[in-house]
PDB file of N, CA, C and O in Angstrom, chain B, residues numbered from 101:
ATOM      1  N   UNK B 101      79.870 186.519   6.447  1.00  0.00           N
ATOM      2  CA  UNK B 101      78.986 187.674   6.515  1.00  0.00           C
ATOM      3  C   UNK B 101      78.056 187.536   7.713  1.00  0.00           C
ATOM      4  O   UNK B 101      77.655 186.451   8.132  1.00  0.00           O
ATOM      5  N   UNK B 102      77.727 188.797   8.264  1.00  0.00           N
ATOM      6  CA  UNK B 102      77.120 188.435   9.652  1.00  0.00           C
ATOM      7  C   UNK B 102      75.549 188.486   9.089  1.00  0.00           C
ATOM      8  O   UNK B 102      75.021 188.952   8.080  1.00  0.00           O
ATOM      9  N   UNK B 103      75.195 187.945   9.972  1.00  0.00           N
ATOM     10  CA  UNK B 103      73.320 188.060   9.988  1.00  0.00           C
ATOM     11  C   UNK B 103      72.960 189.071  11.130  1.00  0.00           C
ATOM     12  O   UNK B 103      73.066 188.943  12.350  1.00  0.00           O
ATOM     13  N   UNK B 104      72.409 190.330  10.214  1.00  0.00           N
ATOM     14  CA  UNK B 104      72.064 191.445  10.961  1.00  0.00           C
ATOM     15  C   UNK B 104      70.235 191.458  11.225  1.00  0.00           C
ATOM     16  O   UNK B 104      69.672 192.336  11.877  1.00  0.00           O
ATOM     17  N   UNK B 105      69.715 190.603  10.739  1.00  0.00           N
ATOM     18  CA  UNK B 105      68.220 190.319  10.999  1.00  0.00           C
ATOM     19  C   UNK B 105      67.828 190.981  12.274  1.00  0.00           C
ATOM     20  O   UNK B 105      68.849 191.337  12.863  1.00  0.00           O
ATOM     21  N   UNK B 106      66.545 191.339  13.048  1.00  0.00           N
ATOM     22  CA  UNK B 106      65.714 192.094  14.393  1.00  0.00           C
ATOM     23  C   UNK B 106      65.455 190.773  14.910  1.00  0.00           C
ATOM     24  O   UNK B 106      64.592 190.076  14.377  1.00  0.00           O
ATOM     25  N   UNK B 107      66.017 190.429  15.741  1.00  0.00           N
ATOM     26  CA  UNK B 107      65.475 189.130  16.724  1.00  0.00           C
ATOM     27  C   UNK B 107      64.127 189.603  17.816  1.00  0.00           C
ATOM     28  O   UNK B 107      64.227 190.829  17.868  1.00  0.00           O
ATOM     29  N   UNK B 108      63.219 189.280  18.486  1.00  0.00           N
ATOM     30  CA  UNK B 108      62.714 189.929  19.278  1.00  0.00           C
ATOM     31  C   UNK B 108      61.845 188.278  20.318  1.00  0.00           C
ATOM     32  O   UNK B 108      61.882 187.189  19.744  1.00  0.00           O
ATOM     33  N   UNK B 109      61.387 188.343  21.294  1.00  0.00           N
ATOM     34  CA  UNK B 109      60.572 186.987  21.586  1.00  0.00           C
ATOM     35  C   UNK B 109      59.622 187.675  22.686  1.00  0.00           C
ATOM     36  O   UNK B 109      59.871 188.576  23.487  1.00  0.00           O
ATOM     37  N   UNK B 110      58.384 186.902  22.438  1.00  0.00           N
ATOM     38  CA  UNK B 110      57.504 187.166  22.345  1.00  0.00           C
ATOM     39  C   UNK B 110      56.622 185.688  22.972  1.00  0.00           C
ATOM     40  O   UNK B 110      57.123 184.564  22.921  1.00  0.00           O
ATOM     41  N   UNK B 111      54.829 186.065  23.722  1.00  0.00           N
ATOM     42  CA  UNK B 111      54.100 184.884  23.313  1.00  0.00           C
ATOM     43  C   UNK B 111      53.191 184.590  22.612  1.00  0.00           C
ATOM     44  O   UNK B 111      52.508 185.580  22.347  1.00  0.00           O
ATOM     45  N   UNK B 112      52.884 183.802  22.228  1.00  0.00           N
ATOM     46  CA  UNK B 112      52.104 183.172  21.069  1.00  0.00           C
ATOM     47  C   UNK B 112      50.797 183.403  21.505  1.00  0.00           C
ATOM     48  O   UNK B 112      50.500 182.882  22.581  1.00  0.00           O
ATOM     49  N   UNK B 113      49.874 184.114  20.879  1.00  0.00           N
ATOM     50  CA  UNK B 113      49.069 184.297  20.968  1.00  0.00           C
ATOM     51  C   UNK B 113      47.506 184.350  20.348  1.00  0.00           C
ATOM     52  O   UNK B 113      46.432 184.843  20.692  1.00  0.00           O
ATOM     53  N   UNK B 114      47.920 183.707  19.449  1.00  0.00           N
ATOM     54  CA  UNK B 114      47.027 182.861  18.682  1.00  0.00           C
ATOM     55  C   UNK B 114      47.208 181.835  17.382  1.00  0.00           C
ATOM     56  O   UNK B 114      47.638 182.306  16.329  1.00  0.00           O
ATOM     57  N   UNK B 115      46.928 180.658  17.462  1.00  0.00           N
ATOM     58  CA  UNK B 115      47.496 179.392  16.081  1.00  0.00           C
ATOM     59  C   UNK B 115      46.771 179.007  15.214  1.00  0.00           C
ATOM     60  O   UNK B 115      47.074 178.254  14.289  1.00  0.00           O
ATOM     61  N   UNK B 116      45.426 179.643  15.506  1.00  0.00           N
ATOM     62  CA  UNK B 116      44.002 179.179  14.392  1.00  0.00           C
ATOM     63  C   UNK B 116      44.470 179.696  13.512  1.00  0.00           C
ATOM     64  O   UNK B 116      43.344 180.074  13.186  1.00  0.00           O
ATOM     65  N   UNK B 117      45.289 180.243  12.510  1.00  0.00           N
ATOM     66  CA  UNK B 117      45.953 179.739  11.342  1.00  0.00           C
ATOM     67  C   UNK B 117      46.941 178.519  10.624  1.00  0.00           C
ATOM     68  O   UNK B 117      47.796 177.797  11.136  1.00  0.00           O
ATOM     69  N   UNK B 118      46.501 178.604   9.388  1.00  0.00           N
ATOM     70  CA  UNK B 118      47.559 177.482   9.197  1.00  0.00           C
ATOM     71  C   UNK B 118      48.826 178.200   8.702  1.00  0.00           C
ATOM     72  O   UNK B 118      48.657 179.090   7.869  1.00  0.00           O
ATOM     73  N   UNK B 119      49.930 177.953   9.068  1.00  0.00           N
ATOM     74  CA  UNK B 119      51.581 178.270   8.737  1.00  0.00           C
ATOM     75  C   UNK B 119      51.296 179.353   9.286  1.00  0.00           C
ATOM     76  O   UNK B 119      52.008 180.184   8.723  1.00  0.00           O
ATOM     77  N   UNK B 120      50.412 180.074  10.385  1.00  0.00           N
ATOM     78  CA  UNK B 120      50.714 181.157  10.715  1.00  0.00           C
ATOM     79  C   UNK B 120      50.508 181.350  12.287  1.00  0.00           C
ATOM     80  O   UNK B 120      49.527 180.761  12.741  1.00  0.00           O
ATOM     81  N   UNK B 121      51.166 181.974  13.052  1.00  0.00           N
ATOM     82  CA  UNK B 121      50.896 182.277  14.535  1.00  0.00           C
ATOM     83  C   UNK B 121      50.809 183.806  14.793  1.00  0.00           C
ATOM     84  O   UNK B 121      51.273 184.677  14.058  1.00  0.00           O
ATOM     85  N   UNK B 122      50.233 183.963  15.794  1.00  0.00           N
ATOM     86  CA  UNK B 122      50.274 185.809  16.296  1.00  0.00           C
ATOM     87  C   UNK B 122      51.496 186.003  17.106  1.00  0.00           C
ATOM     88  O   UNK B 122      52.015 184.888  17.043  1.00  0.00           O
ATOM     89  N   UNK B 123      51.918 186.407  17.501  1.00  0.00           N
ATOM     90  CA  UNK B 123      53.084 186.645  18.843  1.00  0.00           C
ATOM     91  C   UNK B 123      52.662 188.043  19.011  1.00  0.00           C
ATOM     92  O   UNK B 123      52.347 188.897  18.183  1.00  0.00           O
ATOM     93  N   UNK B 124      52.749 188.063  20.519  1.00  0.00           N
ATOM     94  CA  UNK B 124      52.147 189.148  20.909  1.00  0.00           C
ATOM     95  C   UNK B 124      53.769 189.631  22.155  1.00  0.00           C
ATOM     96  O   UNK B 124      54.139 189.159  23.230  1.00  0.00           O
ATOM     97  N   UNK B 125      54.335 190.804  21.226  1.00  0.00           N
ATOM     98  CA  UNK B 125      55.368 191.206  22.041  1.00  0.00           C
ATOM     99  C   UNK B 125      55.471 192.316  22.769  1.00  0.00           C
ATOM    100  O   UNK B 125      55.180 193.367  22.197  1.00  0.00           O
ATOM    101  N   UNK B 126      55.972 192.376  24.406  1.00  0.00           N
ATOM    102  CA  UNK B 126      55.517 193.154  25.249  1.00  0.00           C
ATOM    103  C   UNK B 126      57.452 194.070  26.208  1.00  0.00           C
ATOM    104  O   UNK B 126      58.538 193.633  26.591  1.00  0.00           O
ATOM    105  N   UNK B 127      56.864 195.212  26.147  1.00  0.00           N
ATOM    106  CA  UNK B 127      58.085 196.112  26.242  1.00  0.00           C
ATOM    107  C   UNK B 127      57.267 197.192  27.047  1.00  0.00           C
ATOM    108  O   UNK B 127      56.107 197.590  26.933  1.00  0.00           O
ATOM    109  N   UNK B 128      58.495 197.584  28.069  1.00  0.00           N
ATOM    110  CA  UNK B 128      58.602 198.447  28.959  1.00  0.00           C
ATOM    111  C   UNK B 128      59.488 199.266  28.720  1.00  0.00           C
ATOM    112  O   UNK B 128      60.472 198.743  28.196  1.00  0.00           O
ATOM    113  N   UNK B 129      59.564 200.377  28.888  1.00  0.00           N
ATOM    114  CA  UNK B 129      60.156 202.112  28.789  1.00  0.00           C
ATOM    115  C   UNK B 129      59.769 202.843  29.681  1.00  0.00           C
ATOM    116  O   UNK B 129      58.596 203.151  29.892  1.00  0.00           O
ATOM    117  N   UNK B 130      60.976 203.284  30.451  1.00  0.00           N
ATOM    118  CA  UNK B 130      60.418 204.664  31.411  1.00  0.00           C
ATOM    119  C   UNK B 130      59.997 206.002  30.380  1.00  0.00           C
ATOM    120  O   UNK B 130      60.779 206.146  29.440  1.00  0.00           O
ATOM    121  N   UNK B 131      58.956 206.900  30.447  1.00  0.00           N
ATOM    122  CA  UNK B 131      58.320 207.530  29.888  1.00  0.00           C
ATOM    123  C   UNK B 131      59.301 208.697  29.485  1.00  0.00           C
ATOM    124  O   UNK B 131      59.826 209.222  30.468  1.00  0.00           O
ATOM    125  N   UNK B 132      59.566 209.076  28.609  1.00  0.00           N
ATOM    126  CA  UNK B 132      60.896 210.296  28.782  1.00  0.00           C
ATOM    127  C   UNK B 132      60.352 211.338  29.371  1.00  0.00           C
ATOM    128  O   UNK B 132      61.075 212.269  29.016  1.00  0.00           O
ATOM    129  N   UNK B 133      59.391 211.828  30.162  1.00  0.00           N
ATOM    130  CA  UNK B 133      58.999 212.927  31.067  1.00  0.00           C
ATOM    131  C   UNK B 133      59.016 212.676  32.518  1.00  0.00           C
ATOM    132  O   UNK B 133      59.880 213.062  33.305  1.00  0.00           O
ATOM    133  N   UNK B 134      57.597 211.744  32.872  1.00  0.00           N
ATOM    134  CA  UNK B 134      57.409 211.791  33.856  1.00  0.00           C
ATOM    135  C   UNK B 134      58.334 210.084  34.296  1.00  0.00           C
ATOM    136  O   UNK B 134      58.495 209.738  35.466  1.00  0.00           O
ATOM    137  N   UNK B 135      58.691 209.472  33.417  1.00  0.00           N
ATOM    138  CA  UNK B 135      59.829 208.271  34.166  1.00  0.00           C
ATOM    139  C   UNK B 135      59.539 207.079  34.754  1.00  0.00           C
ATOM    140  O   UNK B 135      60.298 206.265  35.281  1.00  0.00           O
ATOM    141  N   UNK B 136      57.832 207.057  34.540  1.00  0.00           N
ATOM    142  CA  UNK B 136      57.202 206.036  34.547  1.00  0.00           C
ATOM    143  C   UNK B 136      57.122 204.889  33.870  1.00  0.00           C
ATOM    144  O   UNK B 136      56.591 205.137  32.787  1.00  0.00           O
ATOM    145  N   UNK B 137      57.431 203.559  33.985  1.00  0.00           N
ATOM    146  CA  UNK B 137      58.103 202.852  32.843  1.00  0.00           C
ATOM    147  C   UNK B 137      56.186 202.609  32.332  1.00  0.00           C
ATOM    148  O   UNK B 137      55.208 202.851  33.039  1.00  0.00           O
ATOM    149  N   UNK B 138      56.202 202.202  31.257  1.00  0.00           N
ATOM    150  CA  UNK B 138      55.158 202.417  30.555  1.00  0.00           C
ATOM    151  C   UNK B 138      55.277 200.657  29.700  1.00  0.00           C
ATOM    152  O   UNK B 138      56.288 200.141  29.225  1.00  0.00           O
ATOM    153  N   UNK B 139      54.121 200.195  29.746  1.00  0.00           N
ATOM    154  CA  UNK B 139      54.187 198.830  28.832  1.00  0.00           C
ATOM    155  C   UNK B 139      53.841 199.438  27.562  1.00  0.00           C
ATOM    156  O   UNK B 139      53.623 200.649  27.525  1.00  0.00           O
ATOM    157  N   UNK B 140      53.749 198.549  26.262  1.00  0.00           N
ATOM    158  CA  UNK B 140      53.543 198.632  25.028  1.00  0.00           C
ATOM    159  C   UNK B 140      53.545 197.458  24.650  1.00  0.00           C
ATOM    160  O   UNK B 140      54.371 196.642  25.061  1.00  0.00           O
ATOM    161  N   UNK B 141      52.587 197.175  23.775  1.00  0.00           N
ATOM    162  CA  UNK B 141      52.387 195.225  23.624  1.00  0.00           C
ATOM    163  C   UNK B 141      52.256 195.970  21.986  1.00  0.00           C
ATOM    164  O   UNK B 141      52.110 197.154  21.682  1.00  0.00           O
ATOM    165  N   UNK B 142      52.380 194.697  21.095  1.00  0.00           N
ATOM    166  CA  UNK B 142      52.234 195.399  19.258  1.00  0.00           C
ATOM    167  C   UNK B 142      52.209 193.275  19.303  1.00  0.00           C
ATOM    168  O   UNK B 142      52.627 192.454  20.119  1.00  0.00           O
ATOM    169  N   UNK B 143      51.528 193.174  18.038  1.00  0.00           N
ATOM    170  CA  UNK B 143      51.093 191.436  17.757  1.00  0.00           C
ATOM    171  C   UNK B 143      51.715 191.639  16.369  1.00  0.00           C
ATOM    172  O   UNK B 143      51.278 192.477  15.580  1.00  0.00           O
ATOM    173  N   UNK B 144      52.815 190.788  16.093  1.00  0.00           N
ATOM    174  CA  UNK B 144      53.083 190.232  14.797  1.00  0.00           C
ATOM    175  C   UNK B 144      52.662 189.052  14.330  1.00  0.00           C
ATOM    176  O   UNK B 144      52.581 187.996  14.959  1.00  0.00           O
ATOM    177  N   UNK B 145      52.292 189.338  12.769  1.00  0.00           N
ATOM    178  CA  UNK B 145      51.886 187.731  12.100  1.00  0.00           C
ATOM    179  C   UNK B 145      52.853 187.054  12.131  1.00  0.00           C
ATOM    180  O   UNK B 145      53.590 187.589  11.302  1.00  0.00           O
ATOM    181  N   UNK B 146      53.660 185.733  12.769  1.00  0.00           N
ATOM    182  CA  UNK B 146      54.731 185.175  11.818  1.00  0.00           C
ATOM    183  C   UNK B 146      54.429 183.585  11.598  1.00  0.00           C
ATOM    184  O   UNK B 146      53.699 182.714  12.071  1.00  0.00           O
ATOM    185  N   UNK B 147      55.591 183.756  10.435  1.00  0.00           N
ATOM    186  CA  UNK B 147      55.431 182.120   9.902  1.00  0.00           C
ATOM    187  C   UNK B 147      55.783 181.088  10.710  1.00  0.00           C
ATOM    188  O   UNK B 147      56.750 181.227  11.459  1.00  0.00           O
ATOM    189  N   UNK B 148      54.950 179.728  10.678  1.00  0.00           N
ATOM    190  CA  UNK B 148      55.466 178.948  11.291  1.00  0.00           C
ATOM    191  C   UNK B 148      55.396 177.741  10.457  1.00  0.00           C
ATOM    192  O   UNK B 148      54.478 176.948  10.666  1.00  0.00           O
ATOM    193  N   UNK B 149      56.299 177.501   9.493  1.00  0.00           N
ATOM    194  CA  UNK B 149      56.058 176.360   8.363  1.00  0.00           C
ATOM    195  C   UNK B 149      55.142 175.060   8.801  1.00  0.00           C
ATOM    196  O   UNK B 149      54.071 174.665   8.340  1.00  0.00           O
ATOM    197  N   UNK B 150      56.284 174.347  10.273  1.00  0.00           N
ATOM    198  CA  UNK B 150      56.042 173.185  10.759  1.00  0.00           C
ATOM    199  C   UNK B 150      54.310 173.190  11.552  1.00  0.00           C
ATOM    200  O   UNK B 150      53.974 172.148  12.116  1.00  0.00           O
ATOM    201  N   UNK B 151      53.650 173.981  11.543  1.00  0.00           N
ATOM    202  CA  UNK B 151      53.191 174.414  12.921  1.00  0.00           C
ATOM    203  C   UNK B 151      52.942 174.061  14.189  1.00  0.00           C
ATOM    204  O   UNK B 151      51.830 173.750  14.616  1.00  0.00           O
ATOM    205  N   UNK B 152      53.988 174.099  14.837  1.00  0.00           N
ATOM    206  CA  UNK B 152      54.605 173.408  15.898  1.00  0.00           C
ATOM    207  C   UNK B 152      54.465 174.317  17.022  1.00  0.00           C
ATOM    208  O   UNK B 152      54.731 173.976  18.174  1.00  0.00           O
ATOM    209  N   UNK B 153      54.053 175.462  16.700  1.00  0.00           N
ATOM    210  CA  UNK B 153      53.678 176.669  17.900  1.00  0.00           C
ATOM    211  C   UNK B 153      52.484 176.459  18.655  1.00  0.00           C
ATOM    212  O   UNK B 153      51.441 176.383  18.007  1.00  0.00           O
ATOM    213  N   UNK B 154      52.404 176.297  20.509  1.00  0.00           N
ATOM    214  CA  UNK B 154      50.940 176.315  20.362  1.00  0.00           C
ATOM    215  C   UNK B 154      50.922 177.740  21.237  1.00  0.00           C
ATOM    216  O   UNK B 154      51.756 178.592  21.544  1.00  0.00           O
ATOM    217  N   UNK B 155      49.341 177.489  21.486  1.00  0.00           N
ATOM    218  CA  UNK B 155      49.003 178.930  22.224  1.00  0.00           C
ATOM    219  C   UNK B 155      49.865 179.206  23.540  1.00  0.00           C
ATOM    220  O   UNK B 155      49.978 178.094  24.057  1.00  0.00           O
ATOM    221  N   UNK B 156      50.419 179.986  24.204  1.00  0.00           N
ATOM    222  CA  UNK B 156      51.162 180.144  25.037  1.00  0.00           C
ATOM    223  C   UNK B 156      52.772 180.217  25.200  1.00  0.00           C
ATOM    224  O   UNK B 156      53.423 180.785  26.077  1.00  0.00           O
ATOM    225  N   UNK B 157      53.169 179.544  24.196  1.00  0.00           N
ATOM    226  CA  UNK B 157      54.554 179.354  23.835  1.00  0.00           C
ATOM    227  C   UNK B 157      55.142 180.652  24.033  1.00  0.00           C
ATOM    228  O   UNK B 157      54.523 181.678  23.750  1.00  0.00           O
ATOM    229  N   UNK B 158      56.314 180.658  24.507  1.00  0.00           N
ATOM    230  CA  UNK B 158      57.275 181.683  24.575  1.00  0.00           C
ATOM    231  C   UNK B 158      58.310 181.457  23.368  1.00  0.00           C
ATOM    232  O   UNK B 158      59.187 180.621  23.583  1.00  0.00           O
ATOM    233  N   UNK B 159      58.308 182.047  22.236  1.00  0.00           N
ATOM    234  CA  UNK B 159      59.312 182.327  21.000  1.00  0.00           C
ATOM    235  C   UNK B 159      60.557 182.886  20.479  1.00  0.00           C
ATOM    236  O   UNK B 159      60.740 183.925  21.113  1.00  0.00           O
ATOM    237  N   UNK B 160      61.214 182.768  19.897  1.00  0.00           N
ATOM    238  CA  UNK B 160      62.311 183.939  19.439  1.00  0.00           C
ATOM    239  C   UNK B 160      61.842 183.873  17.998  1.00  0.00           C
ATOM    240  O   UNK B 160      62.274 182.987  17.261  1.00  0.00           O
ATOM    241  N   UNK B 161      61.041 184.709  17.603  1.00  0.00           N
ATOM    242  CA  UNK B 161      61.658 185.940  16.093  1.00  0.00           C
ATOM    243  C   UNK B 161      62.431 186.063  15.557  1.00  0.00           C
ATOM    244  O   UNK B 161      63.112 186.823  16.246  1.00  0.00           O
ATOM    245  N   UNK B 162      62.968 185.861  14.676  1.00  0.00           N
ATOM    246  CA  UNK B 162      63.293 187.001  13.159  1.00  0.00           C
ATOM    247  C   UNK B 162      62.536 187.607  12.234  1.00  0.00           C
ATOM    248  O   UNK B 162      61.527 187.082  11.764  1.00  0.00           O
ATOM    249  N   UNK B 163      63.001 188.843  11.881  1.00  0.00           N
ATOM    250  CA  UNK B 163      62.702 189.101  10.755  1.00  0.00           C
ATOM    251  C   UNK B 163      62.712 188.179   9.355  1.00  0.00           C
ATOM    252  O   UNK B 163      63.214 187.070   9.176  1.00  0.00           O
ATOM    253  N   UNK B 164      62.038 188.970   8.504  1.00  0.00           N
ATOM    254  CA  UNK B 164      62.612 187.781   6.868  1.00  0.00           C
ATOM    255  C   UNK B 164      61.772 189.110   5.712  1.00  0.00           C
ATOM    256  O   UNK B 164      61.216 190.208   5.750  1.00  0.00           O
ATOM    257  N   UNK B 165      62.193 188.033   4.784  1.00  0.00           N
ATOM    258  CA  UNK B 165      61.381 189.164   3.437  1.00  0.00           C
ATOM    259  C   UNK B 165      59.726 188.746   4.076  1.00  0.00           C
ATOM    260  O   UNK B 165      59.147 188.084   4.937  1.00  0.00           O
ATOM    261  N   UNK B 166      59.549 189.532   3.120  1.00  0.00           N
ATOM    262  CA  UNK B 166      57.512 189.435   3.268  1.00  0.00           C
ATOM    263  C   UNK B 166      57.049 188.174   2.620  1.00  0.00           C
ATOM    264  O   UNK B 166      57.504 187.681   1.589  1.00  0.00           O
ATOM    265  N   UNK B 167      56.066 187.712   3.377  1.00  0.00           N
ATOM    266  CA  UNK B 167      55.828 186.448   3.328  1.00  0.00           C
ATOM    267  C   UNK B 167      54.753 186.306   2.619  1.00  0.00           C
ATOM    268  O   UNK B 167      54.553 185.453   1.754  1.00  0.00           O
ATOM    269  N   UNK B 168      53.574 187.703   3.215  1.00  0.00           N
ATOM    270  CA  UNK B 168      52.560 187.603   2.703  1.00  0.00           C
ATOM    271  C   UNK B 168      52.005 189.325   2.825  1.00  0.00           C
ATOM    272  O   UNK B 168      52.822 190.225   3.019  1.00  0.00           O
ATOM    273  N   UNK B 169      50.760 189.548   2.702  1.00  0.00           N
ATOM    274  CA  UNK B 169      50.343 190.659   2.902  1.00  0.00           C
ATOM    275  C   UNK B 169      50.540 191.389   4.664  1.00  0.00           C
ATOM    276  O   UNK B 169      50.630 192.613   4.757  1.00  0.00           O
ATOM    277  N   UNK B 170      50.581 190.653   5.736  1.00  0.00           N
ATOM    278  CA  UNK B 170      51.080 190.884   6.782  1.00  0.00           C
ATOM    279  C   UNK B 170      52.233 190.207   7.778  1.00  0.00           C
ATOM    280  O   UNK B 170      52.573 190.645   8.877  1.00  0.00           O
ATOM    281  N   UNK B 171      52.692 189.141   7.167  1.00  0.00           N
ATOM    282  CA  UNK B 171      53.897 188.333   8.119  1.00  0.00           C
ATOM    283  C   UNK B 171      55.386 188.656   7.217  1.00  0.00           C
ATOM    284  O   UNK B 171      55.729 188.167   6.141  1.00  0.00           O
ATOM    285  N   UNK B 172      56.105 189.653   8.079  1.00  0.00           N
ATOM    286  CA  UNK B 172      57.175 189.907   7.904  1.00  0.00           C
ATOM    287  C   UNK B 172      58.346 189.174   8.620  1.00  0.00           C
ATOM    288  O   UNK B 172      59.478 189.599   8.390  1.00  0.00           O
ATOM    289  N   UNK B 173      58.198 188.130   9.454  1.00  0.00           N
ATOM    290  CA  UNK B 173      58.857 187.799  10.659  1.00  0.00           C
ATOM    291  C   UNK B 173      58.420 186.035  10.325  1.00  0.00           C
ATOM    292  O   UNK B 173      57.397 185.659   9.754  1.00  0.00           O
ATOM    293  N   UNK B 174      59.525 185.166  10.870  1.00  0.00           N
ATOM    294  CA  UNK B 174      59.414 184.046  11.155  1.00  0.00           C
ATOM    295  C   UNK B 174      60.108 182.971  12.290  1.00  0.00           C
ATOM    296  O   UNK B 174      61.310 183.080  12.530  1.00  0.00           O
ATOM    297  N   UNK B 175      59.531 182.240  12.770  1.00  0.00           N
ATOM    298  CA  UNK B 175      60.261 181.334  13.909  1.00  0.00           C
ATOM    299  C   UNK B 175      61.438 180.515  13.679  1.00  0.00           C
ATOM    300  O   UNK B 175      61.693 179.439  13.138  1.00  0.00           O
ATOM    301  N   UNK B 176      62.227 181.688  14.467  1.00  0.00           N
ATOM    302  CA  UNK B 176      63.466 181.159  14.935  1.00  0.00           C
ATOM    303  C   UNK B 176      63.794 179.975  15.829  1.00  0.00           C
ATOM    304  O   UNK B 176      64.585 179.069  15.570  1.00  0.00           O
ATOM    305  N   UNK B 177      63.132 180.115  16.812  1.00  0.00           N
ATOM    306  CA  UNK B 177      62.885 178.810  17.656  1.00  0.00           C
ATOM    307  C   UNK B 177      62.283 179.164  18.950  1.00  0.00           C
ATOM    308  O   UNK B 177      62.274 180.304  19.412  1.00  0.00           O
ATOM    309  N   UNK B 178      61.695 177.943  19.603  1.00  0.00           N
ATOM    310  CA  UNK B 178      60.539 177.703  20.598  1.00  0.00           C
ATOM    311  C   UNK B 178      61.579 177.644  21.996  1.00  0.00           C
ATOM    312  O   UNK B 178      62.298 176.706  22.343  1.00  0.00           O
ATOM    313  N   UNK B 179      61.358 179.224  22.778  1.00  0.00           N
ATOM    314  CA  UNK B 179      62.227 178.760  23.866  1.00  0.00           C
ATOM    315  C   UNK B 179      61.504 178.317  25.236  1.00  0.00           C
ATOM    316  O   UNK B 179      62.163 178.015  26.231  1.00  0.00           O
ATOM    317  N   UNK B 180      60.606 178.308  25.217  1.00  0.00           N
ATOM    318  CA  UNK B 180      59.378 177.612  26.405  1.00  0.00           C
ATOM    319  C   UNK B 180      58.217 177.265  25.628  1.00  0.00           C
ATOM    320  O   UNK B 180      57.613 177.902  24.765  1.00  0.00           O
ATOM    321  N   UNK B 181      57.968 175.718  26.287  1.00  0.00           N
ATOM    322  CA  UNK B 181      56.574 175.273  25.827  1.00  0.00           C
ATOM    323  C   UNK B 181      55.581 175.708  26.550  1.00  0.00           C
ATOM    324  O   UNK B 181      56.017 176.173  27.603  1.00  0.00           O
ATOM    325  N   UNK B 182      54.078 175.793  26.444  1.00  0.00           N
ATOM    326  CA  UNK B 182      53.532 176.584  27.123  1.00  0.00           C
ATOM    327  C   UNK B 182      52.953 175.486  28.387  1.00  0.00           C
ATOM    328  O   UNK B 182      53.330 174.347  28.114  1.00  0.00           O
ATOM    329  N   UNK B 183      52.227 175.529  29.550  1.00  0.00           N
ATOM    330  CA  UNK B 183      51.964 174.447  30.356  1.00  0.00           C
ATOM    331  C   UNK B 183      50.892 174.571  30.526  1.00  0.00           C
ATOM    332  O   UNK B 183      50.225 175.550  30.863  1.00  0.00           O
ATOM    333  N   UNK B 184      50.429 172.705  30.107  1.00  0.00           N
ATOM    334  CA  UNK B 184      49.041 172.141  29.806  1.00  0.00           C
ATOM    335  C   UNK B 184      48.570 171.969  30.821  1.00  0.00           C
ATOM    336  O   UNK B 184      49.309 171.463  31.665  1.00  0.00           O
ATOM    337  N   UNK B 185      47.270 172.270  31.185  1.00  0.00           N
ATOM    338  CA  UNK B 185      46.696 171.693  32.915  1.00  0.00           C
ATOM    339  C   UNK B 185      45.466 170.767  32.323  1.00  0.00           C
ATOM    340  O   UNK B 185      44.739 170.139  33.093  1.00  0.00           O
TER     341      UNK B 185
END
């Protein structure tokens, strides 16, 4: 059976929770009028059991059942660490 889950990735954008991170995911669209591509950023809660996410991280998403009153989504896996100076 296939796994039809919403993948999406995103960066991490805040970890001062525990088992929980923000991801803050960012998308471009040309405007359907004037054709201007247009950003749109939207922040999901998701789970992060281990919490192994830090601030900056670049992520991949899934969806999942509801976790809680706002985290519908959980970490799939960490595809860039973020860089410490």
């Amino acid at each position: 059976m296939e796994n039809n889950r919403k993948e999406l990735s995103g960066l991490v954008y805040s970890n001062a929770m525990n088992k929980t991170v923000v991801v803050n995911i960012v998308r471009s669209f040309p405007h359907p009028v004037y054709k201007k591509f247009v950003k749109f950023s939207k922040k999901y809660y998701v789970h992060d059991e281990n919490n192994k996410c830090e601030k900056g991280d670049t992520v991949l998403i899934e969806e999942s059942k509801p976790l809680s009153k706002l985290k519908r989504w959980r970490i799939k896996r960490i595809l860039k660490k973020a860089v410490k100076i």
